[in-house]
N, CA, C and O atoms as CSV, one atom per row, in Angstrom:
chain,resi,resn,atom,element,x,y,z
A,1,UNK,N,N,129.768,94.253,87.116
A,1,UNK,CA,C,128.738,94.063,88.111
A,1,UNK,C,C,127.411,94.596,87.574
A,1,UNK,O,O,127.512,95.691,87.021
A,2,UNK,N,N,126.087,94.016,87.621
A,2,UNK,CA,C,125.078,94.249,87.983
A,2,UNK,C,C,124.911,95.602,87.857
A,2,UNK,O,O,125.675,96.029,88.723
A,3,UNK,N,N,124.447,96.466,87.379
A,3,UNK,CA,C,123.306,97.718,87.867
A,3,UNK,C,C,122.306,97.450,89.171
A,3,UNK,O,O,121.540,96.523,89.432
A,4,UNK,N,N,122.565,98.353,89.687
A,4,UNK,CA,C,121.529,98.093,91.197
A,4,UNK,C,C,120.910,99.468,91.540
A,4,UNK,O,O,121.374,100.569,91.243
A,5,UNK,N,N,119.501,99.131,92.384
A,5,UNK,CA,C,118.434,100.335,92.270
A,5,UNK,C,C,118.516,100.412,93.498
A,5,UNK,O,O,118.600,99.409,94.206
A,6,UNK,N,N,118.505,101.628,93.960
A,6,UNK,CA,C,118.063,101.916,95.941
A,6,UNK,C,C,117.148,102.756,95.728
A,6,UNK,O,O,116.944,103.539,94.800
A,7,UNK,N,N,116.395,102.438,97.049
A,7,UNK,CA,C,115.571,103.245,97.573
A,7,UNK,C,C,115.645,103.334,99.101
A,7,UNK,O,O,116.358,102.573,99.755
A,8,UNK,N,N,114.841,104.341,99.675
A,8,UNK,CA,C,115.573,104.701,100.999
A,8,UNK,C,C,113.818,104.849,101.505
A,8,UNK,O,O,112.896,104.826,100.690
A,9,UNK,N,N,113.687,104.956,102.578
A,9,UNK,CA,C,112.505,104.849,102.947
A,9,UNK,C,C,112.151,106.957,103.728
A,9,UNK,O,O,112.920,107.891,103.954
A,10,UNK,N,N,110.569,106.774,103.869
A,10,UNK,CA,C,110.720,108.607,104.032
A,10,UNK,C,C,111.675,109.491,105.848
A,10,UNK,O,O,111.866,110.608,106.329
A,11,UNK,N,N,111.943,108.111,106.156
A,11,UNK,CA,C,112.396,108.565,107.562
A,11,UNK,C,C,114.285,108.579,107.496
A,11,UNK,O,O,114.968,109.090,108.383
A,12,UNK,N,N,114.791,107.979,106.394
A,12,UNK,CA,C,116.308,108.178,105.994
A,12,UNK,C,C,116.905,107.302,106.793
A,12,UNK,O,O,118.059,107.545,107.145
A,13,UNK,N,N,116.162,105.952,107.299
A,13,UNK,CA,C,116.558,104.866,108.118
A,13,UNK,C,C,117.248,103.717,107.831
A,13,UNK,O,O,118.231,103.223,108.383
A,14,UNK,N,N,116.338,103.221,106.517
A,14,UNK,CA,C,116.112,101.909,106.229
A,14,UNK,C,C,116.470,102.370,104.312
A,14,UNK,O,O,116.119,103.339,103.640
A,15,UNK,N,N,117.214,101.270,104.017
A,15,UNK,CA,C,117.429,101.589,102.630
A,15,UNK,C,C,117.167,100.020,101.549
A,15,UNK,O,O,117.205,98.950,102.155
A,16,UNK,N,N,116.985,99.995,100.429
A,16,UNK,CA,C,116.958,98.550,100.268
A,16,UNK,C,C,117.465,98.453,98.610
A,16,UNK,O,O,116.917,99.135,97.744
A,17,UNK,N,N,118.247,97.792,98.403
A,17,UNK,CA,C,118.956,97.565,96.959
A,17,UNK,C,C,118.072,96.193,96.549
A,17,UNK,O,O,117.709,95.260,97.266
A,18,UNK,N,N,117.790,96.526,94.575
A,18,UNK,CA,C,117.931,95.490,94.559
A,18,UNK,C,C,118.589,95.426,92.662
A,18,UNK,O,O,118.557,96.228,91.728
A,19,UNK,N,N,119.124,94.026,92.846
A,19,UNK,CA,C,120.184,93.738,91.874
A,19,UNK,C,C,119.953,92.489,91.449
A,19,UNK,O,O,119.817,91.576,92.263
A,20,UNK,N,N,119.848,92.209,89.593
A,20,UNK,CA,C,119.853,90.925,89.337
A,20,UNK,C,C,120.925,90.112,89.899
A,20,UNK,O,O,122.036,90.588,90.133
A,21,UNK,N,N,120.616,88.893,90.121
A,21,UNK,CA,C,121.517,87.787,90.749
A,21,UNK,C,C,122.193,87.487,88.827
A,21,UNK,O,O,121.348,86.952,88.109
A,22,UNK,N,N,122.889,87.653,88.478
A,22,UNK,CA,C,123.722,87.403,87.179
A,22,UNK,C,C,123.967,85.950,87.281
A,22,UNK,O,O,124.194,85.285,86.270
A,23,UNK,N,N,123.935,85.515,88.276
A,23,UNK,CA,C,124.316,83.463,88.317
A,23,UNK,C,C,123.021,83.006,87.801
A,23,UNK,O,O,122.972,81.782,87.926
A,24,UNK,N,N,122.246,83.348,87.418
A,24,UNK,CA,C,121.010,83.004,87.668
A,24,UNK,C,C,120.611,82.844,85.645
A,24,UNK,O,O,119.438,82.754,85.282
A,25,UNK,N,N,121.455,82.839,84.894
A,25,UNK,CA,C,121.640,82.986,83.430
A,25,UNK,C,C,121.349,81.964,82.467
A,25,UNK,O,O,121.063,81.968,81.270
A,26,UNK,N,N,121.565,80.780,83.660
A,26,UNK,CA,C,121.276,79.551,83.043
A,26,UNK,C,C,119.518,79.058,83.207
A,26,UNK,O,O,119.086,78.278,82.358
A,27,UNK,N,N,118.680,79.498,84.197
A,27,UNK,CA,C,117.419,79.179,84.912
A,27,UNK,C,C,116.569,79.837,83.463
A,27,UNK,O,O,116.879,80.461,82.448
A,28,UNK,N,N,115.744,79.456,83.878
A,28,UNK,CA,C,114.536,79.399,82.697
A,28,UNK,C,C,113.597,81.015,83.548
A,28,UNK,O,O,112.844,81.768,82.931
A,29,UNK,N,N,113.898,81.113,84.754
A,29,UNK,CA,C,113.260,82.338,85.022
A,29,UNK,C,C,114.640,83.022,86.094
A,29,UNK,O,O,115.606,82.477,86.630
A,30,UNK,N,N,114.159,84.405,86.061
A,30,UNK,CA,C,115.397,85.418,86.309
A,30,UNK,C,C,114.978,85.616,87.853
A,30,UNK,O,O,113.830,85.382,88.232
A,31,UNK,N,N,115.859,86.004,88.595
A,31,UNK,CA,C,115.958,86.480,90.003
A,31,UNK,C,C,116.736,87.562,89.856
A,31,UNK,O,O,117.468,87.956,88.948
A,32,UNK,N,N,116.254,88.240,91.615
A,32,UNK,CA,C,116.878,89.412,91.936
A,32,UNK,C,C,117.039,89.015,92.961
A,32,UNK,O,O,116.364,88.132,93.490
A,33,UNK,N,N,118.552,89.954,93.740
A,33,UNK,CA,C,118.357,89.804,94.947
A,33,UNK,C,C,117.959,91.337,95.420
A,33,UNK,O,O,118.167,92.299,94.681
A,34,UNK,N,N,117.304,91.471,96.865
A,34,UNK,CA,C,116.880,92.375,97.381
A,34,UNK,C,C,117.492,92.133,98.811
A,34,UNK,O,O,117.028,91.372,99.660
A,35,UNK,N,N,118.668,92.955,98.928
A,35,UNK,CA,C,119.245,93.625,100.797
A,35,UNK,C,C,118.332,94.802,100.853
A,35,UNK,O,O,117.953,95.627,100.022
A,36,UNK,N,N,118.064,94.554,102.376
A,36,UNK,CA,C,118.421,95.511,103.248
A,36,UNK,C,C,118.824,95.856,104.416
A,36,UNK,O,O,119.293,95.121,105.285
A,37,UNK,N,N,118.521,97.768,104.474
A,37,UNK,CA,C,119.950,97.736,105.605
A,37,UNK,C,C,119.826,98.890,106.293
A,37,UNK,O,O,119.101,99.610,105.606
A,38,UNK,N,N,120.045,99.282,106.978
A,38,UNK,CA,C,120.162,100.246,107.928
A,38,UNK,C,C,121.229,101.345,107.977
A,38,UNK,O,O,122.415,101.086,108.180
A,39,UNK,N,N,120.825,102.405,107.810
A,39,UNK,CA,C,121.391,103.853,107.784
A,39,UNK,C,C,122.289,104.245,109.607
A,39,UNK,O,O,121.848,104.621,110.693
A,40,UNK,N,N,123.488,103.942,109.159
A,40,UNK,CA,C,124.330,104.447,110.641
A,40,UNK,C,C,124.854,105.684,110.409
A,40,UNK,O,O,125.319,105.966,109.305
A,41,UNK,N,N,124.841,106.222,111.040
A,41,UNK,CA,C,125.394,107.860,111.015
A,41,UNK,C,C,124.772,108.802,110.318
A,41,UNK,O,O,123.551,108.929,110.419
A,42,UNK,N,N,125.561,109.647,109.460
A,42,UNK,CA,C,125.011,110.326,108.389
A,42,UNK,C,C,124.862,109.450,107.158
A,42,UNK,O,O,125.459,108.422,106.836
A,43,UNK,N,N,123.701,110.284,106.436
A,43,UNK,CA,C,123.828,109.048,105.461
A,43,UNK,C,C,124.957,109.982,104.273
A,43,UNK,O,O,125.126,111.201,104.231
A,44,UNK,N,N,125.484,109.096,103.551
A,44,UNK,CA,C,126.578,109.459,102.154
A,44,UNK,C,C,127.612,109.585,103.146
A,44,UNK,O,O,128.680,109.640,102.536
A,45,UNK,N,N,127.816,109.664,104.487
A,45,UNK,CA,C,128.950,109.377,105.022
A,45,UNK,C,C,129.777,107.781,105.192
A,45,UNK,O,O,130.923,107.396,104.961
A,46,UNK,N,N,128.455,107.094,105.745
A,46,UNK,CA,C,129.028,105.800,106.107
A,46,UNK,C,C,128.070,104.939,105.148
A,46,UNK,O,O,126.870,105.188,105.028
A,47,UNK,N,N,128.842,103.731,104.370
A,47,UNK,CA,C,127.751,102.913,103.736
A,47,UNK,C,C,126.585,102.122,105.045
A,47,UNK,O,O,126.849,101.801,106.204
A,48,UNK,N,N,125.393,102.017,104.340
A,48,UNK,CA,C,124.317,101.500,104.776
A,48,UNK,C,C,125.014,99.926,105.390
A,48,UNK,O,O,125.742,99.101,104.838
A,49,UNK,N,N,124.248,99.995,107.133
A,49,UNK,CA,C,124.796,98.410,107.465
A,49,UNK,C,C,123.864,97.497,106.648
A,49,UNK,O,O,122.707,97.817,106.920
A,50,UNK,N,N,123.893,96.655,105.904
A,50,UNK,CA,C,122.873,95.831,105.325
A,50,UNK,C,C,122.779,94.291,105.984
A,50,UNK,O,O,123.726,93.508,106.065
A,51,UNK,N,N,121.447,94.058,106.422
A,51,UNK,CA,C,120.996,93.262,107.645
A,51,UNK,C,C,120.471,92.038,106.663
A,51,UNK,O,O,121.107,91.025,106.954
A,52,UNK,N,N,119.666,91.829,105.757
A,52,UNK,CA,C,119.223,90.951,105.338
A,52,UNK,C,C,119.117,90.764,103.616
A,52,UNK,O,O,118.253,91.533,103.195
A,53,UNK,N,N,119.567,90.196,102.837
A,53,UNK,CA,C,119.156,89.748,101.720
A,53,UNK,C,C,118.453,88.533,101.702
A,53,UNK,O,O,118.605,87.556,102.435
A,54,UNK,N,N,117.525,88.740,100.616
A,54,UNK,CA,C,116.870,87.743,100.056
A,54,UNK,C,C,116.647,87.712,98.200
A,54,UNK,O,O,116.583,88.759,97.556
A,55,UNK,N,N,116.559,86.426,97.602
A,55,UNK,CA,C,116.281,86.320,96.390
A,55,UNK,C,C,114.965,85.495,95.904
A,55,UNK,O,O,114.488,84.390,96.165
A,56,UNK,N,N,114.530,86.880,94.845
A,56,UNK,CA,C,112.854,86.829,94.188
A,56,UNK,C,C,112.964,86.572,92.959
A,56,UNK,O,O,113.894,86.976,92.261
A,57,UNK,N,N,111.925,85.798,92.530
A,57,UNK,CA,C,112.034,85.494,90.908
A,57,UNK,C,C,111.611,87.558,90.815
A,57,UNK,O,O,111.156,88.357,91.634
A,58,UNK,N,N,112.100,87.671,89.306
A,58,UNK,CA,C,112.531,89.289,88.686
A,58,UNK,C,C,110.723,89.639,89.038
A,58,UNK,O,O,110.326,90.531,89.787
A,59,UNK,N,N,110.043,88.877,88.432
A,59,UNK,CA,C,108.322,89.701,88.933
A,59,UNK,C,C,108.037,90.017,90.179
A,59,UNK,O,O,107.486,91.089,90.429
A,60,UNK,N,N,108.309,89.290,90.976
A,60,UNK,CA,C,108.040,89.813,92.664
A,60,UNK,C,C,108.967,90.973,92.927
A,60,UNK,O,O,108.604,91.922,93.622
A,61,UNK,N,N,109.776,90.925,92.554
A,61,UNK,CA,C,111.314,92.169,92.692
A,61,UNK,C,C,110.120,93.377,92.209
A,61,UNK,O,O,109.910,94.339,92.948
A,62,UNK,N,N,109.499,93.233,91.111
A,62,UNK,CA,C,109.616,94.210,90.485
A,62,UNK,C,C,108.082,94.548,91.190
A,62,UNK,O,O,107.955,95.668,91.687
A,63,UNK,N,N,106.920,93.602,91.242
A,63,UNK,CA,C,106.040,94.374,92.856
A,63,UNK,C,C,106.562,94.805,93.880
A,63,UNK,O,O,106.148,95.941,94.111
A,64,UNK,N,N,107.362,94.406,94.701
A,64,UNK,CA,C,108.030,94.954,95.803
A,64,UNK,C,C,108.566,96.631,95.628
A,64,UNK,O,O,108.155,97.644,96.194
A,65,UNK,N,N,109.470,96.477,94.771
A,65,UNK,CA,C,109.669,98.056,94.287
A,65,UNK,C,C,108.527,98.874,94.414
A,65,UNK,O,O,108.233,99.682,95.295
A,66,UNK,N,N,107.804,98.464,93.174
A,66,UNK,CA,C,105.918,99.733,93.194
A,66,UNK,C,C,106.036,99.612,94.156
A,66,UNK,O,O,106.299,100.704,94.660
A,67,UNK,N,N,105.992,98.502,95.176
A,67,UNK,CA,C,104.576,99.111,96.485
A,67,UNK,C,C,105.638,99.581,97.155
A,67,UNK,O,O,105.088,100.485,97.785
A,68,UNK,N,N,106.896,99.618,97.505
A,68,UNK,CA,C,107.397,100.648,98.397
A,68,UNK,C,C,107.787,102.268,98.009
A,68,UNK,O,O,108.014,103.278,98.675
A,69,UNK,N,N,107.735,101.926,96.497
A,69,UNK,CA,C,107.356,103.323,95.558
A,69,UNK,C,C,106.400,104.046,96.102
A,69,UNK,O,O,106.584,105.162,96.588
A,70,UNK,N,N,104.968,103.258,96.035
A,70,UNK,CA,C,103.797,103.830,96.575
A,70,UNK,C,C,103.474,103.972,98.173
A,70,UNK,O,O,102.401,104.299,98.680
A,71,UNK,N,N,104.552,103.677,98.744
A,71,UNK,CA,C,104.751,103.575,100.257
A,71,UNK,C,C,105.142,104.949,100.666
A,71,UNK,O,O,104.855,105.366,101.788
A,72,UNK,N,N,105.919,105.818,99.615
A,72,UNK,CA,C,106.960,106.617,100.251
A,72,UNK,C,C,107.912,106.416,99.934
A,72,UNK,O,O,108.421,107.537,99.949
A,73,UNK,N,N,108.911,105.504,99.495
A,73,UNK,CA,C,110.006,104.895,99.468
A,73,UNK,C,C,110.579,105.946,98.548
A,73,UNK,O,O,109.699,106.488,97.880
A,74,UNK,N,N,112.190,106.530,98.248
A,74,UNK,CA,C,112.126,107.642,97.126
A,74,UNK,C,C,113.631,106.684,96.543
A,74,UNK,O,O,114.363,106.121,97.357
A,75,UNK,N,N,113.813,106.655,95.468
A,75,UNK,CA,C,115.061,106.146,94.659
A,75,UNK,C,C,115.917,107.457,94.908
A,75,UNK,O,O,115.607,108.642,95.034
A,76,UNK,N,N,117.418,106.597,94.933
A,76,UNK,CA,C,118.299,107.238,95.486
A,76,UNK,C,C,119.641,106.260,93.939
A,76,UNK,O,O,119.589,105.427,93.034
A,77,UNK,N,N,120.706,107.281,94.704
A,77,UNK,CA,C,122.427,106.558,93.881
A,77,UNK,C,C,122.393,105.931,94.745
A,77,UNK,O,O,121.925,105.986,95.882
A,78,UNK,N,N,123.411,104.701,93.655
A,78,UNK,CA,C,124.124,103.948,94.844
A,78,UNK,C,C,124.628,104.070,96.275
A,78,UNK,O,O,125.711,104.654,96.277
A,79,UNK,N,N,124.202,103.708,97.544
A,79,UNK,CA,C,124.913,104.090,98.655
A,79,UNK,C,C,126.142,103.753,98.812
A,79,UNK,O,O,126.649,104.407,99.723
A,80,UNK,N,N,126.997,102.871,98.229
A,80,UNK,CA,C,128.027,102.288,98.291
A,80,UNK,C,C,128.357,102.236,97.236
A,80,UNK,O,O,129.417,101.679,96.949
């Protein structure tokens, strides 16, 4: 599988992975997908419910990251 990056947002709510789409090997440009998801309970207790994915060619993936970097957003381990 994939290597995948989280980040969690500064309120410990909202979390968001994102992971190359590996099907994507044959395309002339690369994608990621990006879930996210919502923190139930404690977090590292219960995995994150994850509400929505979507898939970005790898350059938009990789703006999205900065600006929620520069949002606050803090990288975390895998939640799951």
């Amino acid at each position: 599988m994939a290597k995948s990056y989280w980040l969690i947002n500064s309120n410990s709510s909202e979390v968001r992975r994102f992971i190359k789409n590996d099907k994507s090997i044959d395309l002339p440009v690369e994608y990621m997908f990006i879930d996210s998801g919502e923190i139930v309970g404690v977090l590292g207790k219960e995995p994150p419910e994850m509400t929505t994915t979507i898939s970005v060619d790898i350059d938009l993936a990789r703006e999205i990251y900065e600006r929620l970097l520069s949002q606050g957003w803090i990288k975390i381990k895998p939640a799951w």
